[in-house]
VOBA-1610 file (N, C-alpha, C; in pm, whole numbers, padded with zeros to 5 digits, always signed):
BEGIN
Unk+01335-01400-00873Unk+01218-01418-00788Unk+01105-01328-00836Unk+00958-01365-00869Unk+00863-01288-00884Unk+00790-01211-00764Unk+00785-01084-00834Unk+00743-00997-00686Unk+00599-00958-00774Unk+00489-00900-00670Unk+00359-00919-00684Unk+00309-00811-00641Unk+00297-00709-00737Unk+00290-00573-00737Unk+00098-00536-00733Unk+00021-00511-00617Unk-00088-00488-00618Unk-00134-00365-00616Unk-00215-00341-00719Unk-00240-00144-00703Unk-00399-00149-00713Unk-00479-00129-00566Unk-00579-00073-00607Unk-00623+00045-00628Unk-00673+00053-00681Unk-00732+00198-00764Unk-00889+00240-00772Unk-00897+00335-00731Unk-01050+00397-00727Unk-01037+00552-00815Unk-01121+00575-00939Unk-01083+00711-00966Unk-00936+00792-00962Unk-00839+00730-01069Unk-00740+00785-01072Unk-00738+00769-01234Unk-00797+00841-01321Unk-00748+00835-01442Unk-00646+00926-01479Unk-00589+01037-01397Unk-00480+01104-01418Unk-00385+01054-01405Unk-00358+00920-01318Unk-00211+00896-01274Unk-00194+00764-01300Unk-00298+00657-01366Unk-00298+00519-01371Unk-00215+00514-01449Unk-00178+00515-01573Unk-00108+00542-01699Unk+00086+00551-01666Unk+00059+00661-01584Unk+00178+00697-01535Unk+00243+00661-01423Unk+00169+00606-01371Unk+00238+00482-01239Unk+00242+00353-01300Unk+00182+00328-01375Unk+00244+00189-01461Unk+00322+00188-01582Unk+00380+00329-01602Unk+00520+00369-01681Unk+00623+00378-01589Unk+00596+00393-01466Unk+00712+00435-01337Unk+00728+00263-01323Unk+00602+00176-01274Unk+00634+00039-01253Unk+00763-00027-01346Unk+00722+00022-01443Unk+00727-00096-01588Unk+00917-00012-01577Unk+00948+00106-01562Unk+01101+00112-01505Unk+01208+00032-01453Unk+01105-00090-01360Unk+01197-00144-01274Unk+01220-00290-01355Unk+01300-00263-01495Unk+01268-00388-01568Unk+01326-00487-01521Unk+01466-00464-01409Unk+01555-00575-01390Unk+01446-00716-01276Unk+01384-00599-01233Unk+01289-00719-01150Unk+01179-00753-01213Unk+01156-00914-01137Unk+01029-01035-01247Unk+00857-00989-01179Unk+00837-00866-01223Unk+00681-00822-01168Unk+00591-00893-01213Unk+00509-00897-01125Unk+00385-00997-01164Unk+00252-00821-01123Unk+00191-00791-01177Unk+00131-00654-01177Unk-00046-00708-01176Unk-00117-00653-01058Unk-00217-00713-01025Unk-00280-00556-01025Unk-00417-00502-01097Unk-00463-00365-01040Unk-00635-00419-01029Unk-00651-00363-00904Unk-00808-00360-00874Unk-00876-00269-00871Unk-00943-00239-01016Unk-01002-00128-00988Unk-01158-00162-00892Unk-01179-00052-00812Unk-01302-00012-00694Unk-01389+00032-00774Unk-01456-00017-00876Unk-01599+00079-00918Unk-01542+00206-00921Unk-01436+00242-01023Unk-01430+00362-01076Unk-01500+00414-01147Unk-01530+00564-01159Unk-01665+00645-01237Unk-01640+00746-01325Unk-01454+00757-01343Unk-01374+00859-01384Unk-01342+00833-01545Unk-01365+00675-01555Unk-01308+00636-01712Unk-01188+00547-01638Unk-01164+00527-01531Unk-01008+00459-01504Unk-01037+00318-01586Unk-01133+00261-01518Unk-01138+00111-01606Unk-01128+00097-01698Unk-01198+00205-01783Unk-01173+00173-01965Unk-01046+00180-02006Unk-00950+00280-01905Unk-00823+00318-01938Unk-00733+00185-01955Unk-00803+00080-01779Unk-00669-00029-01780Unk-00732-00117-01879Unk-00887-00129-01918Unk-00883-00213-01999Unk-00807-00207-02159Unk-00799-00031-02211Unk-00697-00066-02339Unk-00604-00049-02323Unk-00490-00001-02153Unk-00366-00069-02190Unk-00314-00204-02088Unk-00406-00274-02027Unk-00366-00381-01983Unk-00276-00523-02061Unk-00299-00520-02171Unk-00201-00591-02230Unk-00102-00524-02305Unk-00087-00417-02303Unk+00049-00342-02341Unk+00151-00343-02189Unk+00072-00320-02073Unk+00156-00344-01962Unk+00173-00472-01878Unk+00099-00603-01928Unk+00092-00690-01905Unk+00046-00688-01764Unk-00091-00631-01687Unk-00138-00662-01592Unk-00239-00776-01634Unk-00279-00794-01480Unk-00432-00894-01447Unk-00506-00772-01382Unk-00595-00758-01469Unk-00712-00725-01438Unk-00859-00736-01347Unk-00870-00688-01220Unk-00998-00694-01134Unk-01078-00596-01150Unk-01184-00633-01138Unk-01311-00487-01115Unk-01405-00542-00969Unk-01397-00449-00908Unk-01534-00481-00785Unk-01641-00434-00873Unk-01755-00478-00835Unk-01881-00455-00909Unk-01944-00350-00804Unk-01895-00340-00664Unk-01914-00216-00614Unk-01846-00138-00546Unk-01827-00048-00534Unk-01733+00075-00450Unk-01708-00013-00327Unk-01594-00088-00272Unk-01576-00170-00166Unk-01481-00099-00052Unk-01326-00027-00118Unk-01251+00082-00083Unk-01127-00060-00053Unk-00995+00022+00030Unk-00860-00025-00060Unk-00844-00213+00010Unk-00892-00215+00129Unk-00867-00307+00229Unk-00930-00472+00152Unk-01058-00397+00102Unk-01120-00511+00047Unk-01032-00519-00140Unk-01009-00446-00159Unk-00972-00495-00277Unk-00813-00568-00295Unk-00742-00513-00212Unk-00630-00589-00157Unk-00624-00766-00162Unk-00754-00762-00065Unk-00819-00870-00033Unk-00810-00993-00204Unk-00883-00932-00238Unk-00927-00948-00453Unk-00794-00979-00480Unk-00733-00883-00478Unk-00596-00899-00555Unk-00471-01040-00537Unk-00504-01049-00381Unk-00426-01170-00340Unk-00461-01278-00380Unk-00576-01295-00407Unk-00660-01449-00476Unk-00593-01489-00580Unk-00516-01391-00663Unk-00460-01390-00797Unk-00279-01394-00778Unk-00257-01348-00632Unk-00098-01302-00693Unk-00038-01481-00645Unk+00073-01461-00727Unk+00150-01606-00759Unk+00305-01559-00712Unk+00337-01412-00680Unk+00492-01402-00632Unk+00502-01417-00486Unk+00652-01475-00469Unk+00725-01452-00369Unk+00690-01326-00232Unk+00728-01227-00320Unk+00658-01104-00222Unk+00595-01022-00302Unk+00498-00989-00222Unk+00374-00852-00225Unk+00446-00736-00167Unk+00425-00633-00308Unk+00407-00473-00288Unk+00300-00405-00276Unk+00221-00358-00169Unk+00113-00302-00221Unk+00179-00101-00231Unk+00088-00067-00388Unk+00125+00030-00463Unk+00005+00097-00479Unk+00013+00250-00427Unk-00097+00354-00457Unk-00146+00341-00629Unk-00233+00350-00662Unk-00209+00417-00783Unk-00214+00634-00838Unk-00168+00635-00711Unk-00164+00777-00783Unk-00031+00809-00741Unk+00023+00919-00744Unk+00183+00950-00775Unk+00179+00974-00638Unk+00163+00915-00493Unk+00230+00969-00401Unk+00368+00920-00382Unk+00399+00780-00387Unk+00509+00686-00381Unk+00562+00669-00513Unk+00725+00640-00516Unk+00792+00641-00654Unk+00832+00494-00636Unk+00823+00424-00745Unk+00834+00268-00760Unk+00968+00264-00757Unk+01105+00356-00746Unk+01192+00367-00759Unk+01264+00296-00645Unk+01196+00293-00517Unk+01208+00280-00373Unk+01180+00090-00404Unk+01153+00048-00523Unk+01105-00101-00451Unk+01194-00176-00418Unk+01348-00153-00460Unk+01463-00233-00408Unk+01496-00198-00286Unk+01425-00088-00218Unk+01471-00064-00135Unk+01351-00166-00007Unk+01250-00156-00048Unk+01128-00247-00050Unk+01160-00377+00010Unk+01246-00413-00111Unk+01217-00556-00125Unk+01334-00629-00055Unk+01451-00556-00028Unk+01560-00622+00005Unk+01589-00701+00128Unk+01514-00586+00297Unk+01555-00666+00385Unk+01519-00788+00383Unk+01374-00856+00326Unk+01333-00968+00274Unk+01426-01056+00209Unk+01481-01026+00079Unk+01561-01104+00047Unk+01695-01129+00117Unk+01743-01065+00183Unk+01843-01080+00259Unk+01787-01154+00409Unk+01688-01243+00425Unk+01631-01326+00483Unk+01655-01226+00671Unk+01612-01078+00637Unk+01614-01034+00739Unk+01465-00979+00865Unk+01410-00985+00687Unk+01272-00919+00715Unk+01164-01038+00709Unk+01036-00975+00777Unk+00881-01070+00677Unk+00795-00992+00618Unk+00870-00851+00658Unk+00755-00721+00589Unk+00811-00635+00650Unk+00811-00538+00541Unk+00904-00418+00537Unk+00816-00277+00515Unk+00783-00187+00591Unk+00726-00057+00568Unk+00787+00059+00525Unk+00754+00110+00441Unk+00797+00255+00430Unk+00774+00320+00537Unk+00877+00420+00529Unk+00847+00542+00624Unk+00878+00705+00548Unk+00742+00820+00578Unk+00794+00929+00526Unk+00866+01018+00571Unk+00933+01004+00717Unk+00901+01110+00834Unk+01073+01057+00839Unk+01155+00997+00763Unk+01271+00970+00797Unk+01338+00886+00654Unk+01300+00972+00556Unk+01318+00955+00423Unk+01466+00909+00368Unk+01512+01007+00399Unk+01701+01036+00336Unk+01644+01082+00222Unk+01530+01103+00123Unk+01557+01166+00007Unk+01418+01262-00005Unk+01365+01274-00143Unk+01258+01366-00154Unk+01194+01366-00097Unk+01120+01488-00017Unk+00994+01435+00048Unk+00929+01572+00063Unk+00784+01598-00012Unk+00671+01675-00068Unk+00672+01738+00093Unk+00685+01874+00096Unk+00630+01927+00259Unk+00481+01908+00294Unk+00389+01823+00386Unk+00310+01833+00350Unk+00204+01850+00440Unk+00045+01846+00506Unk-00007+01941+00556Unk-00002+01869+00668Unk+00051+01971+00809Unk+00057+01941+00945Unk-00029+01871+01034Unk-00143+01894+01039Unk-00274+01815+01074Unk-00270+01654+01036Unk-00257+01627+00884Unk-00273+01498+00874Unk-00137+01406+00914Unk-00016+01485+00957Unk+00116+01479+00985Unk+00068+01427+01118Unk+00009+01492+01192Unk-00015+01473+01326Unk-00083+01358+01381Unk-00175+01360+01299Unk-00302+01236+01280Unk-00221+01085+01259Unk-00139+01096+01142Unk-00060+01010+01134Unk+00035+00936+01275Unk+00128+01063+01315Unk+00198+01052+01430Unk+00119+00955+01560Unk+00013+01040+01622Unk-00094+01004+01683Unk-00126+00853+01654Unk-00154+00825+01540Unk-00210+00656+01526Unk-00125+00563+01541Unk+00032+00580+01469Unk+00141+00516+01503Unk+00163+00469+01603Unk+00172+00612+01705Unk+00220+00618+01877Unk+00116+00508+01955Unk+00025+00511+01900Unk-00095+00401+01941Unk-00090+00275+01873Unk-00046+00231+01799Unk-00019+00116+01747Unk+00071+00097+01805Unk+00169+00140+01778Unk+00311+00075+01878Unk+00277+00023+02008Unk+00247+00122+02103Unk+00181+00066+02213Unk+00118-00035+02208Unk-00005-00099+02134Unk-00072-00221+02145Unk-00012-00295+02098Unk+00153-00232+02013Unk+00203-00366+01954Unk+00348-00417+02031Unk+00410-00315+02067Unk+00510-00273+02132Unk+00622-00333+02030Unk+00571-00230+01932Unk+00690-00238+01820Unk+00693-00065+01780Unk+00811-00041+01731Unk+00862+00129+01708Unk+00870+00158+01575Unk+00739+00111+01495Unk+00755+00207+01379Unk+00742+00335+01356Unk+00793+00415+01257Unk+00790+00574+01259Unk+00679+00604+01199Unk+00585+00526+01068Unk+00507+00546+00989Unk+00373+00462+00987Unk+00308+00380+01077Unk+00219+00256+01020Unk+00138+00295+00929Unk+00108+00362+00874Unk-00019+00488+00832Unk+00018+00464+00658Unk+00202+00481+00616Unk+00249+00492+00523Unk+00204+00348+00399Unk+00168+00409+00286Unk+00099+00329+00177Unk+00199+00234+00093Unk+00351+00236+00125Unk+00460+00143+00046Unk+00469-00010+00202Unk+00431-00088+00134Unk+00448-00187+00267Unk+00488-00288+00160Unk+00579-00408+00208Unk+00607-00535+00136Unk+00597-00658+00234Unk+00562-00797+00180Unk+00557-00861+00275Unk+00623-00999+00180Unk+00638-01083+00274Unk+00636-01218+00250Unk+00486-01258+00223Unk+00432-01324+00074Unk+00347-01363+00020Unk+00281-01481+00120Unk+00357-01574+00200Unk+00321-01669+00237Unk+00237-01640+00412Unk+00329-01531+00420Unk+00276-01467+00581Unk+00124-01380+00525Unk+00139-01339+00452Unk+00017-01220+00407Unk-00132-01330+00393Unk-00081-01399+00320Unk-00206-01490+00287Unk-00266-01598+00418Unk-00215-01596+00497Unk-00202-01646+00624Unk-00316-01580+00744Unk-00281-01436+00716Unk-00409-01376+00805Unk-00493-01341+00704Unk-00617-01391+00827Unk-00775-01318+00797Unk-00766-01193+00769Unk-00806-01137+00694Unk-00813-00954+00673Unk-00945-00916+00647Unk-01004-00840+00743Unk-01148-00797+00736Unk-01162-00659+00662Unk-01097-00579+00693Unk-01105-00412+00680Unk-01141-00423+00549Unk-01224-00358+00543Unk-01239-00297+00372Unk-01189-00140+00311Unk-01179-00069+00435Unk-01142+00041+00357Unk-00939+00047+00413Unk-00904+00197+00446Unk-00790+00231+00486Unk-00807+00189+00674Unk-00835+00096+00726Unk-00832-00013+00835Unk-00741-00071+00805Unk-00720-00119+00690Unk-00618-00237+00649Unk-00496-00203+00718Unk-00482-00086+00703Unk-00331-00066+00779Unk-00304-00071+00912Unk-00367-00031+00983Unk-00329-00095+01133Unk-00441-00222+01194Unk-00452-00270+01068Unk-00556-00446+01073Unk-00377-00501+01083Unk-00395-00490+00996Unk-00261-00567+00914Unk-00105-00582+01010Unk-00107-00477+01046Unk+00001-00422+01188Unk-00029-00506+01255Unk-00093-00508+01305Unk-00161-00570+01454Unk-00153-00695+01446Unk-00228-00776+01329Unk-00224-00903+01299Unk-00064-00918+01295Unk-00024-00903+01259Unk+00163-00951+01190Unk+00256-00956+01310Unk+00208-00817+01373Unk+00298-00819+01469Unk+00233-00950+01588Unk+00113-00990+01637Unk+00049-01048+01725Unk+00156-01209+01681Unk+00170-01246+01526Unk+00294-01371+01482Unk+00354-01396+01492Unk+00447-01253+01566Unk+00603-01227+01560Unk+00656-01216+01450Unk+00609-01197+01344Unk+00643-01167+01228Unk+00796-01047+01275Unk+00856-01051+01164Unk+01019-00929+01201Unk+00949-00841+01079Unk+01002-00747+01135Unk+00942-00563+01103Unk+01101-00543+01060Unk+01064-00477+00903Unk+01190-00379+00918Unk+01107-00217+00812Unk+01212-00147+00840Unk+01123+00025+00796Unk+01251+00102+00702Unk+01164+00113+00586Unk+01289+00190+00509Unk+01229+00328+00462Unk+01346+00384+00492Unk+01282+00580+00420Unk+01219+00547+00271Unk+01159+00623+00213Unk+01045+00578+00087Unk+01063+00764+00047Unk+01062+00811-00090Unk+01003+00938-00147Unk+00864+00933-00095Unk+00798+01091-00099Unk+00677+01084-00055Unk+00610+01220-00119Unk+00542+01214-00231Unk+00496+01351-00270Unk+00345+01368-00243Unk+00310+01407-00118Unk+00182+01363-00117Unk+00024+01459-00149Unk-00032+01430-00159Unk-00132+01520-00236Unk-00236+01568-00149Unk-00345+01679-00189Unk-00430+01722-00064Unk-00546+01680-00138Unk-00675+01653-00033Unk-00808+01643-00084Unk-00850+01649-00224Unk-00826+01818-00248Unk-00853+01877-00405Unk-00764+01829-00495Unk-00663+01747-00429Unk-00557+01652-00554Unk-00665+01562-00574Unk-00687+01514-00527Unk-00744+01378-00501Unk-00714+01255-00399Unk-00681+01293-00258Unk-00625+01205-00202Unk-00786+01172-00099Unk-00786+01054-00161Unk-00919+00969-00086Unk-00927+00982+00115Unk-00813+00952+00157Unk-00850+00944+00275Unk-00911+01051+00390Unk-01026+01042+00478Unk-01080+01110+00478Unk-01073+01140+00680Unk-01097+01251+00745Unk-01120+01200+00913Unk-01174+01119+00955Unk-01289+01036+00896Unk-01371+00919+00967Unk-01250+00798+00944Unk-01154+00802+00817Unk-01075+00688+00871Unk-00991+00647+00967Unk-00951+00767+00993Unk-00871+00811+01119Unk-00950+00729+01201Unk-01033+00820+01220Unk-01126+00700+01362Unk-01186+00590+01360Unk-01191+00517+01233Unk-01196+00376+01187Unk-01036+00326+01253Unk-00924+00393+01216Unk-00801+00317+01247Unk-00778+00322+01422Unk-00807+00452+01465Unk-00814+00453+01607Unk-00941+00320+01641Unk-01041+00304+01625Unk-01096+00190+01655Unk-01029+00044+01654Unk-00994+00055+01561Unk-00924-00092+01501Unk-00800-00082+01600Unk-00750-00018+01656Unk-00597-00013+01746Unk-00675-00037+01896Unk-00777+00070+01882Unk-00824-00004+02062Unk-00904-00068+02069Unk-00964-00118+02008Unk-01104-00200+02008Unk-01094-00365+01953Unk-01028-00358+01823Unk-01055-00426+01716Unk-01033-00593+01781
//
C-alpha cells in the first residue's frame, strides 16, 4: 500500500537533508514523499531542489510565506497514497514511529491516528513546562467540544485515511490546522486512535516556529470556529 508522506517546511536547512535520510530508512514501506516548501529564505529550497531526485520527492514551493495549514492544503492536491503522514521537517519526530502510525489503520481499526508525547513508552526530550501546559490546556478544550479523550491534539505526527482527509474543507493556514482538523473529523465520527511517538523537541532559539499568538489562534478555532 502507498503511504503519502507530507513535510512542510519553512526555513529548515539544518534538518531537511536529515529527515529525508531518517524517511528514506523506512525502505520496507511504498512512500510516496510530498515536501512544501513555505517561501523559505534559509537556502532550504535550493537544498530540495539538488537532492529531490536523489530522494525521489515531488516538489512544491508557495510563492509566499502561507505557514503549515495552507501548505498541507498544496500537498494533498498531489498525494496519490492510501494514507497521509503529515511530517515536521525538522528533527522533532523520528520517522521510526511510522509503523506505529500507520497500523491501527491498516488493521481496519482506525481513520486517523495521532501521536501522543505525554505517554510515549520511549524517548522523550524533557521539555519546557509552559508550552507543556499550553498544550495540556488546548487539548482539555478540544476534547470538550469534541467529547473525545485525546492526550495530545497539539502533537505534529498525525495519519489519516487519504479518502477522509480530502473530504473536509480545511481553511487554517497556519498551526490552526490542528484543532481545524480535530474538530472537523471528529464532528464525521471518524474513529480516533493515539499512539506514544519519540519526541525531541526544540526551543525558539532551535528554531521551533510556533509562537503564543497560535495558541490563541487554536483557542479560537476550539471556541469560536
Amino acid at each position: 500500500m502507498k503511504i503519502t508522506v507530507l513535510i512542510p517546511v519553512f526555513n529548515e536547512s539544518n534538518t531537511i537533508s536529515l529527515i529525508l535520510e531518517k524517511i528514506r530508512e523506512n525502505s520496507i514501506l511504498n512512500l510516496e514523499i510530498i515536501v512544501i516548501d513555505d517561501n523559505s529564505t534559509d537556502g532550504t529550497y535550493e537544498i530540495l531542489e539538488k537532492i529531490k531526485n536523489n530522494f525521489e520527492i515531488k516538489l512544491i514551493k508557495n510563492q509566499t510565506n502561507k505557514g503549515k495549514g495552507y501548505s498541507i492544503r498544496q500537498g494533498l492536491k498531489l498525494a496519490t497514497g492510501k494514507i497521509i503522514i503529515i511530517q515536521d521537517a525538522d528533527l522533532e519526530y523520528d520517522p521510526k514511529d511510522y509503523n506505529k502510525l500507520i497500523n491501527p489503520i491498516l488493521n481496519n481499526k482506525a481513520d486517523v491516528v495521532y501521536g501522543t508525547r505525554f505517554y510515549s513508552g520511549g524517548e522523550r526530550k524533557v521539555h519546557l513546562f509552559w508550552h507543556t501546559l499550553a498544550n495540556k490546556i488546548l487539548t482539555l478544550l478540544c476534547n470538550i467540544k469534541t467529547n473525545l479523550n485525546l492526550t495530545d491534539m497539539e502533537c505534529g505526527y498525525k495519519a489519516f485515511k487519504t479518502e477522509i482527509l480530502k473530504k473536509i474543507e480545511l481553511k487554517e493556514n497556519r498551526f490552526g490546522f490542528e484543532p481545524e482538523i480535530t474538530i472537523k473529523l471528529a464532528r464525521n465520527k471518524n474513529f480516533f486512535y493515539e499512539v506514544g511517538v519519540s519526541y525531541y523537541g526544540r526551543t525558539i532559539s532551535e528554531g521551533k516556529k510556533i509562537r503564543f499568538k497560535d495558541a490563541l489562534r487554536a483557542l479560537y478555532i476550539i471556541l469560536f470556529y
